[in-house]
C-alpha positions in Angstrom: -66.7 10.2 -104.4 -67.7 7.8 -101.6 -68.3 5.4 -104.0 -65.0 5.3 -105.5 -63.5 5.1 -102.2 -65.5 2.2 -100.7 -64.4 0.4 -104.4 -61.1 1.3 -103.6 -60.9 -0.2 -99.9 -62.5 -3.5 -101.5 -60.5 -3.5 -103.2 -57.4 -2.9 -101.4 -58.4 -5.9 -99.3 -57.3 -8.3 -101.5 -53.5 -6.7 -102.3 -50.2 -7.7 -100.8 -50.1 -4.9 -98.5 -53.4 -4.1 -97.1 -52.8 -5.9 -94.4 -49.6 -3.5 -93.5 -51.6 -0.1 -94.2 -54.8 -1.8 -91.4 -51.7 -2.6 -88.9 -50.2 1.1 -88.9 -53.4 2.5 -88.9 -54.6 0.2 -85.7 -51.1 0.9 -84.0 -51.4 4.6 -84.4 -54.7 4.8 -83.7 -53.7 3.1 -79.9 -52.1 6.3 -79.3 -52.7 9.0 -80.8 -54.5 8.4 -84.6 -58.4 9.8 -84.1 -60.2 7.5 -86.5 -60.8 4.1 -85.3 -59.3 0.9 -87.5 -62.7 -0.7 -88.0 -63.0 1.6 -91.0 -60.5 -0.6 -93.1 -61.6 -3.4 -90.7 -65.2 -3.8 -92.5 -64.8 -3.0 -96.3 -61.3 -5.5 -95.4 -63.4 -8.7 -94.2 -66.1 -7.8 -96.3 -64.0 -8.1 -99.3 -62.4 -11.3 -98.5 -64.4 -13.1 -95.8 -61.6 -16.4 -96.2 -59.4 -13.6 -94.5 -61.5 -12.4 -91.6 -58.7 -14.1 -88.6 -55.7 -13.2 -89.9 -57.2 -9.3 -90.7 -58.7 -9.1 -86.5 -55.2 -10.5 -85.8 -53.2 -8.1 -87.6 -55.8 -5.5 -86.5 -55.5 -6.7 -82.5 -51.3 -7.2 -82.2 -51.0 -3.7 -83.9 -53.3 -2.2 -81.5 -52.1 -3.6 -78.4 -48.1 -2.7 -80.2 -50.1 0.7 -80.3 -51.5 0.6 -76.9 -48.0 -0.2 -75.8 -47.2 2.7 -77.8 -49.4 4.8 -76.2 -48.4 3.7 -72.7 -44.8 4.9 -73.2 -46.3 8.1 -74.6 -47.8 8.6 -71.2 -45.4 7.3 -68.8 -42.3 8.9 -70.3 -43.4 11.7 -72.4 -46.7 13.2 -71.0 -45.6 16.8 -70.7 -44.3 17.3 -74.1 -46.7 14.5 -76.1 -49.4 13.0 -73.7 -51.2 16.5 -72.1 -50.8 18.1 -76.2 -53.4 14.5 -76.9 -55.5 14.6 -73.9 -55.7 18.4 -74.5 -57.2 17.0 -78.2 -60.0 14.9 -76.8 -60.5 17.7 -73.8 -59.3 15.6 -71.4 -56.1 16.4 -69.7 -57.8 18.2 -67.0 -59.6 15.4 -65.9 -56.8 13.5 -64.5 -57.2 13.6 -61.0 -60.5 12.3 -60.9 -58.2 9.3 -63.2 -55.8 8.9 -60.8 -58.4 8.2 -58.0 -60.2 5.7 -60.4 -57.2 4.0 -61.5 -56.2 2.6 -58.3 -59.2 0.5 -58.1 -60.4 0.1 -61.2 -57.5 0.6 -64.1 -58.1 -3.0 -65.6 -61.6 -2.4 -66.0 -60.6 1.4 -67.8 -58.2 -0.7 -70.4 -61.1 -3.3 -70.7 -63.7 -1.0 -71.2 -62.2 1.2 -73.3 -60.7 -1.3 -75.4 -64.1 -2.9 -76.2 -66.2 0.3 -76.6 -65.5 3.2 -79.2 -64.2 5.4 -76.6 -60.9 6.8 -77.7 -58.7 4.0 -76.7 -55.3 6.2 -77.1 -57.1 8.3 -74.3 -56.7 5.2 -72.1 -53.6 4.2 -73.4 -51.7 7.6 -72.3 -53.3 8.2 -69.2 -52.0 4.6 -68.5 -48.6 5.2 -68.8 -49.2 8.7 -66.9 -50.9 7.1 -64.1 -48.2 3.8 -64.0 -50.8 1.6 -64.2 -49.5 -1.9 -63.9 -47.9 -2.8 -67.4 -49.0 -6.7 -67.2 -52.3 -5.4 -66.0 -52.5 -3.0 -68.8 -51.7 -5.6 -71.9 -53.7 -8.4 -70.7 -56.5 -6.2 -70.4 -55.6 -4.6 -73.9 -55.5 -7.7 -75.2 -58.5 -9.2 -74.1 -60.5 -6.4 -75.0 -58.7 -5.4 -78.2 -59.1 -9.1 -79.5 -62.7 -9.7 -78.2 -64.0 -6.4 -80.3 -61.9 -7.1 -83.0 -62.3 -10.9 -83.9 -66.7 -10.2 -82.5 -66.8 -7.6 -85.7 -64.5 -10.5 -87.9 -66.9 -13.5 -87.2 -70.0 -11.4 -87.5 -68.9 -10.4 -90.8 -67.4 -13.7 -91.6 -71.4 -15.2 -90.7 -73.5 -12.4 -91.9 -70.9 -10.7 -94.6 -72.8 -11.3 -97.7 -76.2 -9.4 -96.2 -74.5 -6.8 -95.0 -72.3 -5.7 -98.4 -75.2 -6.0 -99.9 -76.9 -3.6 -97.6 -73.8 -1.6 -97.1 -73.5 -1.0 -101.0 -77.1 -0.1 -101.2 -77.1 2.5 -98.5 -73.4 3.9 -98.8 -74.3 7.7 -99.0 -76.6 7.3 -95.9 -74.6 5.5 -93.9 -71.0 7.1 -94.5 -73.4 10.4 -93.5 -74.7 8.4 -90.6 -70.7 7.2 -89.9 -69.6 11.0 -89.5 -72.0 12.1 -87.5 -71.5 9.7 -85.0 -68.1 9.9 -85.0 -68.3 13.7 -85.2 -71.0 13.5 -82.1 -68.9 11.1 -79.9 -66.0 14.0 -80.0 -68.4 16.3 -78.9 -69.6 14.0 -76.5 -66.2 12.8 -75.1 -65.2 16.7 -75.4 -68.2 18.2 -73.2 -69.9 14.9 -71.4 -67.2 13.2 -69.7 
């Protein structure tokens, strides 16, 4: 079954609208989406490496549109949509110690968590909950969103070949491999931070 579906998001790469299902996925994955773009990010610019700057650009204006997105979510909706998605990722009762962080160091938050696997749409709410300011916020959504995005488009653009092949020989093992990281870094988020 993994297989088929690692054929079928190959192969998806190279239709009209692939490019449409990796924006909604990135924008709702800014704010409230748990699984992270890059998984039609890679099988996408693995597929058609002549492609790899327009896919991270797709991938970076969605996310930022989501991040934006996500922003609104927490500055005018927290009660009713924000706390429900913080409550998700066990971390709506952590938002004092964000407040106290935020003043100082919000750019750095966006940054960080824009660049790292950290639930972005975490940092995107508690934006908009904490008013962080909004020029502040996208320029450092930006930056970071476009730096992870277009790093993972020109390494697979330089080293693509290599790593289908490697990919494709090592599916089963690494979508297990996938899942467990992804599975561990809820847990983690949920109980470490």
């Amino acid at each position: 079954m993994i297989r088929r579906l690692y054929d079928w998001t190959i192969a998806q790469a190279q239709t009209p609208h692939a490019l449409w299902t990796l924006a909604f996925i990135s924008f709702i994955e800014s704010s409230v989406f748990p699984i992270p773009p890059d998984v039609l990010l890679l099988p996408m610019v693995l597929a058609a490496p002549h492609r790899a700057w327009r896919i991270a650009a797709v991938c970076t204006v969605a996310s930022v549109l989501g991040g934006l997105a996500g922003y609104g979510i927490g500055y005018l909706l927290y009660e009713e949509v924000g706390r429900p998605v913080l409550e998700f990722y066990g971390k709506a009762d952590q938002i004092a110690a964000f407040r106290e962080m935020y003043g100082e160091w919000g750019a750095w938050i966006v940054f960080g968590a824009g660049l790292t696997p950290f639930p972005y749409k975490v940092i995107t709410i508690m934006s908009g909950a904490m008013t962080l300011d909004l020029v502040v916020f996208m320029v450092a959504s930006v930056l970071s969103r476009g730096l992870r995005f277009f790093l993972v488009a020109a390494l697979l653009w330089k080293f693509g070949r290599p790593i289908r092949t490697f990919i494709e020989a090592r599916l089963g093992l690494l979508t297990t491999i996938f899942f467990v990281l992804l599975l561990g870094g809820f847990v983690a988020i949920r109980y470490l931070f």
